[in-house]
C-alpha positions in Angstrom: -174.4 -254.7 22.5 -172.9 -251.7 20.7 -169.1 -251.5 22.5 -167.7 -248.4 20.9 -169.7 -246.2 22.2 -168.2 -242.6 23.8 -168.6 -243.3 27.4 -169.4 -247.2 27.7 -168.9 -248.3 31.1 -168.5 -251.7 30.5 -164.6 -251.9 31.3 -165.8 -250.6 34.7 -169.0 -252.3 36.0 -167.7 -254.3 38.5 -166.9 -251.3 40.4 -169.9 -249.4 39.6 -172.1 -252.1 40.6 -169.9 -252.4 43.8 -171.1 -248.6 44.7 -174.7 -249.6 43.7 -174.4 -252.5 46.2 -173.8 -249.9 48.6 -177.6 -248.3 48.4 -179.6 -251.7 47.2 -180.2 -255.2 47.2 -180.8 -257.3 44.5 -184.6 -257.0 44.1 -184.7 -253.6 44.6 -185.7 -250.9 41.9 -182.9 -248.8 40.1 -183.3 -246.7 37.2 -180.7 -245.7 34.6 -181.9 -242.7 32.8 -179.2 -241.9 30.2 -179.2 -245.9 29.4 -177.3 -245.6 25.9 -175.9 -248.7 24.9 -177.4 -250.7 27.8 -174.3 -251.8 29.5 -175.5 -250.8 32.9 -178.6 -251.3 32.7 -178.2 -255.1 31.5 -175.1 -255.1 34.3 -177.7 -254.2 37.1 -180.5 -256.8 35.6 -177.4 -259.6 35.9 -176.6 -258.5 39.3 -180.5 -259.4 40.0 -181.9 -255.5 40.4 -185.5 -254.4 39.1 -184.7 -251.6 36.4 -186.2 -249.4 34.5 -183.6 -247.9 31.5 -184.4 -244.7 29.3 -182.4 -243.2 26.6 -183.8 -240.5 24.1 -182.5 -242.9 21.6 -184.6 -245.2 19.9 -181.6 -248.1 19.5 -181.5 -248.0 23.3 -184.9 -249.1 23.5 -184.5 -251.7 20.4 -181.5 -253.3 22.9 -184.0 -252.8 25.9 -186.6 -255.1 23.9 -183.9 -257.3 23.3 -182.2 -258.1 26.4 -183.5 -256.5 29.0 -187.4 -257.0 29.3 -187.1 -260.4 27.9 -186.0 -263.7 30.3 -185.6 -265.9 27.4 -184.4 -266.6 24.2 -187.3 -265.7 21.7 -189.6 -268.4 19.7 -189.7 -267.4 16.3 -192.3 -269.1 14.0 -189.6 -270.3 11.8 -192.4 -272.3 9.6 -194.4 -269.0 8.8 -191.4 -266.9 8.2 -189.8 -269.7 6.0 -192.2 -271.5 4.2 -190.1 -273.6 1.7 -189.7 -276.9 3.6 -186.4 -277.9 2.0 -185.0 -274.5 2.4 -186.1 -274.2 5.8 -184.4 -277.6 6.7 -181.6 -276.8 5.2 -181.2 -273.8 7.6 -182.1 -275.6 10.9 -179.4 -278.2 9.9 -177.1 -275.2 9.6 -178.2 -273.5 12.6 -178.2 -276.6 14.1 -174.2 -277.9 13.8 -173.3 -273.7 14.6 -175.3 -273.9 18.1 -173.6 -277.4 19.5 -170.6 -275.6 18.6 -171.1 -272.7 20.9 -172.0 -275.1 23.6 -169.4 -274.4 26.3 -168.3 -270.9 25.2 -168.1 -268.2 27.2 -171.9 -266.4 27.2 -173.7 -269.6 26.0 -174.2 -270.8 29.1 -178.3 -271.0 28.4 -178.2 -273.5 25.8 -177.5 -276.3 28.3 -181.3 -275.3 29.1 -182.7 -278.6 26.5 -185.7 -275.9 25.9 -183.9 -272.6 25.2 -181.2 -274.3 23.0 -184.1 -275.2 20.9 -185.9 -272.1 20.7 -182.4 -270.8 20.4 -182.0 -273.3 16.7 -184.7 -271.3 15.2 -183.5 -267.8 15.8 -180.4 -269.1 14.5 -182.4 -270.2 11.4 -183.4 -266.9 10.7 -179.8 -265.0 11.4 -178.8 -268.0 8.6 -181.6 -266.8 6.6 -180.6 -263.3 6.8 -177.2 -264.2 6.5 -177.5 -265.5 2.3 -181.0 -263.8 1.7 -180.8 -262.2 -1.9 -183.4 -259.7 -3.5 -185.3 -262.4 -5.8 -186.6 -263.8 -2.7 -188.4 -261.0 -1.2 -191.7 -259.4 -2.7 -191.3 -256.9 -5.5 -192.7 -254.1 -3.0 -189.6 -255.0 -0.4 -186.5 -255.2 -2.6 -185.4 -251.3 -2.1 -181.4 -250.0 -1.9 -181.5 -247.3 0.5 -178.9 -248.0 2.8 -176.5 -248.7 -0.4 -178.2 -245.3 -2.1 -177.3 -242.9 0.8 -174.0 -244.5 2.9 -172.3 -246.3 0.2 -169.9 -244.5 -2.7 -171.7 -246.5 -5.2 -175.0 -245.2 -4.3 -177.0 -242.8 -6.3 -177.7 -240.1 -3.0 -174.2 -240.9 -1.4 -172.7 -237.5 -2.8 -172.3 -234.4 -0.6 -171.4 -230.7 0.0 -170.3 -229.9 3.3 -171.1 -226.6 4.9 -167.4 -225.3 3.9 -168.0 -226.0 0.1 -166.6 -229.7 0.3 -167.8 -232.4 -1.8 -167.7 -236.2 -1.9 -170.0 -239.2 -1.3 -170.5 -241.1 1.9 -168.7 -244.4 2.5 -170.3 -245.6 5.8 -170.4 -248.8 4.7 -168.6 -251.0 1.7 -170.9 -251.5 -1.3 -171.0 -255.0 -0.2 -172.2 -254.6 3.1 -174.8 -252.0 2.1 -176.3 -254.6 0.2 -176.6 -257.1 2.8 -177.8 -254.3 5.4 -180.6 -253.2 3.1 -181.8 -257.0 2.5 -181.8 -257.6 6.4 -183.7 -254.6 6.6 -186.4 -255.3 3.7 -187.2 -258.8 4.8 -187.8 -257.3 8.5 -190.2 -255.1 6.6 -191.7 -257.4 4.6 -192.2 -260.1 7.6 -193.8 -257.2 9.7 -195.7 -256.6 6.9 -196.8 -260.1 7.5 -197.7 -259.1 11.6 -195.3 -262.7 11.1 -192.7 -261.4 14.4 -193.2 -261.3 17.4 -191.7 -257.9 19.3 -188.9 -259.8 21.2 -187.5 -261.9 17.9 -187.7 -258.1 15.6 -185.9 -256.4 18.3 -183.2 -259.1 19.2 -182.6 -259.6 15.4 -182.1 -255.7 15.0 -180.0 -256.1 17.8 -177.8 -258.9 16.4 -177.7 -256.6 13.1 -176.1 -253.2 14.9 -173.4 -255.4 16.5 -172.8 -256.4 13.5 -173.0 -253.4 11.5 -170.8 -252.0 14.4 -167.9 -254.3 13.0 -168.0 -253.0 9.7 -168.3 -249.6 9.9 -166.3 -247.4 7.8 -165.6 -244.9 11.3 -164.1 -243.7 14.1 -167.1 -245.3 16.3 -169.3 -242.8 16.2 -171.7 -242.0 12.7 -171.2 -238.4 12.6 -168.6 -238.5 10.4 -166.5 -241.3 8.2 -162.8 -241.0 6.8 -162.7 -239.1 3.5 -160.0 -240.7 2.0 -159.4 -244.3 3.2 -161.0 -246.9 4.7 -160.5 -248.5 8.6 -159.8 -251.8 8.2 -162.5 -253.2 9.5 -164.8 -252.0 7.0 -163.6 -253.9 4.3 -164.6 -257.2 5.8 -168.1 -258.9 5.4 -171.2 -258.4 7.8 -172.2 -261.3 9.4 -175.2 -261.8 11.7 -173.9 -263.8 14.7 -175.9 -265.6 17.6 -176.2 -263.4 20.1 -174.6 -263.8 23.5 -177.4 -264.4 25.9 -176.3 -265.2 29.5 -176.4 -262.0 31.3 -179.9 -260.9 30.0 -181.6 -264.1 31.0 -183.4 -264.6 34.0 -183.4 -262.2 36.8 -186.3 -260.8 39.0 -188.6 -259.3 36.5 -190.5 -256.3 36.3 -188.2 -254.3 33.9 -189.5 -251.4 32.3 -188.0 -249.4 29.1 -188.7 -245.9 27.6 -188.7 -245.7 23.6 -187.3 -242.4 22.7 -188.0 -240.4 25.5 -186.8 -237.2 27.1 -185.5 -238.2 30.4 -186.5 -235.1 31.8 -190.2 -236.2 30.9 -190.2 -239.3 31.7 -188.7 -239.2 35.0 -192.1 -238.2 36.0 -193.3 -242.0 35.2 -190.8 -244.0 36.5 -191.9 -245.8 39.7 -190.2 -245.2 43.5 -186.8 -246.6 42.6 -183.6 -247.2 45.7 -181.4 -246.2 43.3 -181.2 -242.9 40.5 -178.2 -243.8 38.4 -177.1 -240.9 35.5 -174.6 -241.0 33.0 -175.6 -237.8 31.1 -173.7 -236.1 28.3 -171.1 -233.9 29.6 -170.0 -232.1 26.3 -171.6 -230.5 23.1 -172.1 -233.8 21.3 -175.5 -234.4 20.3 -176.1 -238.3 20.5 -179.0 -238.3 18.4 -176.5 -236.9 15.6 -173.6 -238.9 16.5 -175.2 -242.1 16.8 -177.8 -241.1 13.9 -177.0 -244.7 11.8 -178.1 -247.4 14.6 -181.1 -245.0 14.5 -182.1 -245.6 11.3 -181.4 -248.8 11.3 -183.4 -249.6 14.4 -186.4 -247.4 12.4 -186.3 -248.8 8.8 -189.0 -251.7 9.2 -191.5 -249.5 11.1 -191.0 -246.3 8.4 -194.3 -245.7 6.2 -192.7 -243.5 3.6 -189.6 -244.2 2.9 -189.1 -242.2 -0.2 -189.9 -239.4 1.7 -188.0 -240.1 4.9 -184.4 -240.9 2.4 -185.9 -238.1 0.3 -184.9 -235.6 2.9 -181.4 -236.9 4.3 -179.3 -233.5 5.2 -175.2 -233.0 6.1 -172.6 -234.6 5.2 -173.4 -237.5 7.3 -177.3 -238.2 5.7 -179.0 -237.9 8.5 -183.0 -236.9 8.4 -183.3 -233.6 10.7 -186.5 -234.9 11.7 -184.9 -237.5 14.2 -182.5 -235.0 15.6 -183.0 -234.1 19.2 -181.0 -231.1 21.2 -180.3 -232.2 24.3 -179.8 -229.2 26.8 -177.4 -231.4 29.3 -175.1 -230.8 26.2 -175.4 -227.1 27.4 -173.1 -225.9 30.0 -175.0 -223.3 30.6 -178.5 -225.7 31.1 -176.4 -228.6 32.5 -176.8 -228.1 36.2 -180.1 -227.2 36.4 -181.4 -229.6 34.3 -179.8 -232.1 36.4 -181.3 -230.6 39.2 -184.8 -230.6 38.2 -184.6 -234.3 36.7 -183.7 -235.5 40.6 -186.2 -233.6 41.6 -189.1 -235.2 39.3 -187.4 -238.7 41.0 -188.7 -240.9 43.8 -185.7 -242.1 44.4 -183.3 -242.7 47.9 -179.5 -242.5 46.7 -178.5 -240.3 43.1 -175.5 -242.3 41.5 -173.8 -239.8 39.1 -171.2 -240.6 36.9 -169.0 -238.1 35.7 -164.9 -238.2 33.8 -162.4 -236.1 34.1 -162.1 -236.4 30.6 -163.2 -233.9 27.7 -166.0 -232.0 28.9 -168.3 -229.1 29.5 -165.4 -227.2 31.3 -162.1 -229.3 30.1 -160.4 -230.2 26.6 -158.0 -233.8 27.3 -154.8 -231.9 26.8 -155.6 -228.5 28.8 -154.8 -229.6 32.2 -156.9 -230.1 35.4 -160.1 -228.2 35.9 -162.5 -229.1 38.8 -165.0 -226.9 37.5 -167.8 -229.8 36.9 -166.9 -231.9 40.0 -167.8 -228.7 42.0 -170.6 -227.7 40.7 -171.9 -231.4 41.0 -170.9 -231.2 44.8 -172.5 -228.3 45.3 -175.5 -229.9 44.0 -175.6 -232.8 45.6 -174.8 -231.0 49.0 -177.5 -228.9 49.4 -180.8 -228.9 51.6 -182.9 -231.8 49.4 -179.6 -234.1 50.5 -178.8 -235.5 53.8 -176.2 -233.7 55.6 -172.4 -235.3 54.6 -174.1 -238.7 52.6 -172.0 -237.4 50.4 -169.5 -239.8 48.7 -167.2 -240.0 45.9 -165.3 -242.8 44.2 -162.6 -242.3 41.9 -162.3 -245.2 39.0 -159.6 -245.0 36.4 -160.0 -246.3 33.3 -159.3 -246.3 29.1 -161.8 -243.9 28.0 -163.0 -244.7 24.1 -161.9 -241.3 21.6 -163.7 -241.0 18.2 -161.3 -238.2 16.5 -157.7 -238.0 16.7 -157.4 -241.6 15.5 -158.3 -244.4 17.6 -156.1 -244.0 20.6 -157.7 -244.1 23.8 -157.4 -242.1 27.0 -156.8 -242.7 31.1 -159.3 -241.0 32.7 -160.9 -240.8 36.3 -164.3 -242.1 36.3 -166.0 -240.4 39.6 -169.0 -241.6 40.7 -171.0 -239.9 42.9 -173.3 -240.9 45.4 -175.8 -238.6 47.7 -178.8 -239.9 49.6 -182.0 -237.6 49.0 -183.6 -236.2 52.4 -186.9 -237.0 53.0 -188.8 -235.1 56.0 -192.2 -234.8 56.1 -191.9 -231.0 56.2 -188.9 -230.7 54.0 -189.2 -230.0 50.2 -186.6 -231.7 49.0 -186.9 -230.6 45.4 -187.6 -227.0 46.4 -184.2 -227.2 48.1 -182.7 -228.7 45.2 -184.0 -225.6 43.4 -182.4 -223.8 45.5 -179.4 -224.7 45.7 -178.9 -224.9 42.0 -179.4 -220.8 42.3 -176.4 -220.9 44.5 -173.9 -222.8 42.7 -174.9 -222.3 38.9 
């Protein structure tokens, strides 16, 4: 999973799902429609709910593949994707001697399944594979630099002017680790070439390689920007691909469903009658699609069918291709309410479960003192006709709240979660009066 990610609710999901508890039982259909880094969606999939996760971006989906539609660890064909014999053996051994010593640790609960643990060898045997891979054993066609090129100071596109006149070049990522990134990324390529992997192995190994490209990135957490003069500390070690924890994605009722890169206020439409509506928009100008741009790419590379073109035409100072960019009005006060409004309407849903912090916001910087102005107009919302009369409810959650500027240092907010049941008569337009009272209070 991606853990520094503006607004993870990991450090809170026992509570959460406490409040979810409140609406459903396990079984029943939830939907999580700003789904990010997957933390709550994979929390409600572990507390045995049916869900169906969206995010507009397409890493979200890539974790989605990984973890949450799948009940098992994947089955790589090991003796396709690694043909030498001696090699290969020599990785299983490997992989072999690093999986009985995770047996017993905290998240490898599965491997006591005889089964999985084997399946669970040959993934390993790839991440091992990935782990020491070097350019003279890929095809010519697949032994390209463009990670190092663009995010690395060594790299021939790195360099950039910033819209005040600044120059430099990008250090996202030591030269080092470019290097590795770019060969994890061009044997992907080259085995999909191949049609040689299955969905769920691609997408769980992508998955294993943005954790670990998490670790070792030259930021503050987020990608839009990267330290100009130093280096975090935790860039300068070496990227490793590391077996994936897999206890909380496995099993579970079934049934998941996942958006790739969709608008959530189109695909609402799709999504099937659900108990619960859980949202977690953006509350503030920040674009995720910018700020997040790098797992992006990454997540992208393998499927890409002109690179040169798509590198070709990397813009700002953080090299990101316009072309994937998306301008999300929730990040407009101004749109924020009534776009909220409109995606409850499109759901078939009983209870809405917003999230919402009294951190920086639409209406409130960290340091300017209290301002309800977002928790009203989010009651007024969720108090008008399309709700029933005094349903209601808010819970009040503190908790460290991840910052990506001003250093590293984290906040205490209140995380307030919101719950409303939707009115259903058969002569009452629920979404009309939704509509309407959006009018009132916006």
């Amino acid at each position: 999973m991606i853990n520094r990610y503006l607004g993870n609710k990991q450090s809170i999901m026992t509570p959460l799902l406490d409040v979810v508890a409140q609406h459903a039982n396990p079984g029943d259909h939830v939907a999580d429609m700003f789904s990010g880094s997957l933390s709550v969606s994979l929390g409600l999939k572990h507390a045995g709910y049916r869900v169906t996760a969206n995010d507009v971006n397409l890493f979200s989906s890539v974790l989605a593949e990984a973890y949450l539609l799948r009940d098992a660890p994947p089955l790589p064909f090991v003796k396709e994707l690694l043909p030498e014999q001696a090699y290969r053996a020599k990785l299983e051994r490997v992989a072999a001697a690093t999986v009985a010593a995770l047996r017993g640790s905290r998240g490898y609960a599965f491997l006591e399944n005889e089964t999985w643990r084997a399946d669970f060898i040959l993934f390993v045997t790839l991440l091992e594979h990935l782990n020491r891979v070097e350019y003279e054993q890929l095809p010519a066609q697949f032994r390209r630099s463009d990670i190092f090129d663009a995010y690395s100071e060594a790299g021939r596109f790195s360099a950039f002017t910033s819209s005040r006149g600044a120059t430099g070049r990008r250090r996202f990522f030591s030269p080092a680790n470019a290097q590795r990134i770019d060969l994890v990324l061009n044997q992907l390529r080259a085995w999909k070439a191949d049609s040689l992997l299955d969905a769920h192995t691609y997408n769980l190994v992508l998955a294993v390689l943005l954790r670990a490209v998490e670790k070792v990135s030259n930021t503050q957490g987020t990608y839009h920007d990267f330290p100009r003069d130093r280096w975090d500390s935790r860039a300068l070690g070496s990227i490793r691909l590391e077996p994936p924890i897999l206890d909380d994605s496995l099993g579970g009722v079934g049934g998941h469903r996942a958006g790739r890169e969709r608008d959530s206020l189109e695909f609402m439409a799709e999504v099937a009658p659900h108990k619960v509506l859980y949202l977690d928009p953006p509350y503030n100008f920040r674009q995720y699609s910018a700020y997040y741009f790098m797992p992006n790419v990454l997540s992208r590379y393998a499927e890409l069918e002109d690179l040169d073109g798509y590198f070709g035409n990397l813009k700002f100072v953080r090299g990101q291709n316009p072309n994937d960019d998306f301008t999300s009005t929730f990040c407009k006060p101004s749109q924020f309410i009534g776009d909220m409004a409109q995606l409850i309407e499109r759901a078939e849903c009983e209870t809405v479960m917003i999230s919402y912090f009294t951190g920086k916001n639409h209406w409130t910087e960290f340091d300017s003192g209290p301002n309800d102005t977002g928790r009203e107009m989010l009651t007024g919302l969720l108090t008008g006709e399309g709700f029933e009369p005094d349903s209601l409810e808010v819970h009040e959650i503190s908790r460290r709240n991840y910052a990506s500027y001003g250093g590293y240092t984290a906040r205490t907010i209140d995380e307030l979660i919101f719950t409303a049941r939707i009115r259903h008569d058969d002569d009452h337009d629920a979404g009309g009066s939704i509509r309407n009272r959006v009018q009132a209070v916006g």
